[in-house]
C-alpha positions in Angstrom: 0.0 0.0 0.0 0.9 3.7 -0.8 2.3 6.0 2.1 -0.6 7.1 4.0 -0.6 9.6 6.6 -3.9 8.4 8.5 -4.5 4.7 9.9 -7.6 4.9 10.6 -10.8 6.3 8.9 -12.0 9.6 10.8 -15.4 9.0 9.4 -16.3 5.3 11.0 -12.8 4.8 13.0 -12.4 1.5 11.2 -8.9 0.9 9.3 -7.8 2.2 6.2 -8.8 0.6 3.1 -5.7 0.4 -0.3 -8.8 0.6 -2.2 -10.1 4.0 -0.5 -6.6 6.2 -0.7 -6.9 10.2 -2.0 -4.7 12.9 -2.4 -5.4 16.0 0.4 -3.0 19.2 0.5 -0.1 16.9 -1.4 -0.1 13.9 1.2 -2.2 10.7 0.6 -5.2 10.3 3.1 -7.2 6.9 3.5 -10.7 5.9 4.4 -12.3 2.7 5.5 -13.9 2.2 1.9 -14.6 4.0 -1.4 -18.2 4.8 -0.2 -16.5 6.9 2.4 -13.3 8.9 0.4 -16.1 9.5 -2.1 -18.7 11.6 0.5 -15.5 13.0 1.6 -14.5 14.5 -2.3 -17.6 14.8 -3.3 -18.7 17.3 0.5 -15.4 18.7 1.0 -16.7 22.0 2.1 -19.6 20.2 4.1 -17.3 18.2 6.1 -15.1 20.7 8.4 -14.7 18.1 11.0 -12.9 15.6 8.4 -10.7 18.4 6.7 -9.4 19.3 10.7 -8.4 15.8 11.0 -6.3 15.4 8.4 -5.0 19.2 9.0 -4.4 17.7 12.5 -2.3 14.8 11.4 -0.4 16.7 8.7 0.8 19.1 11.5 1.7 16.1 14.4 3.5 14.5 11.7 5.7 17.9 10.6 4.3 17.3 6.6 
């Protein structure tokens, strides 16, 4: 699987799918499945909590 910055899913908590990867601000995020990266894309703006998270991670891990 592709370097992923996230092992968990912050919609459902459940582990990261290979099958559910994206690209967010130039790192790759991950998602528990395909049903869940595409709410994500598709409500970016919608979604504040999700976007947070991964800002979150991006900053603990220096990216």
């Amino acid at each position: 699987m592709e370097k992923v910055i996230n092992k968990y899913c912050p919609r459902s908590g459940k582990p990261v799918s290979s099958d559910s990867l994206t690209d967010y601000r130039g790192h790759k995020v991950g998602f528990c499945n395909p049903g869940c990266r595409d709410d994500f894309a598709a409500n970016i703006e919608d979604r504040p909590s999700d976007t947070s998270y991964f800002n979150v991670v991006i900053k603990e891990h220096d990216l």
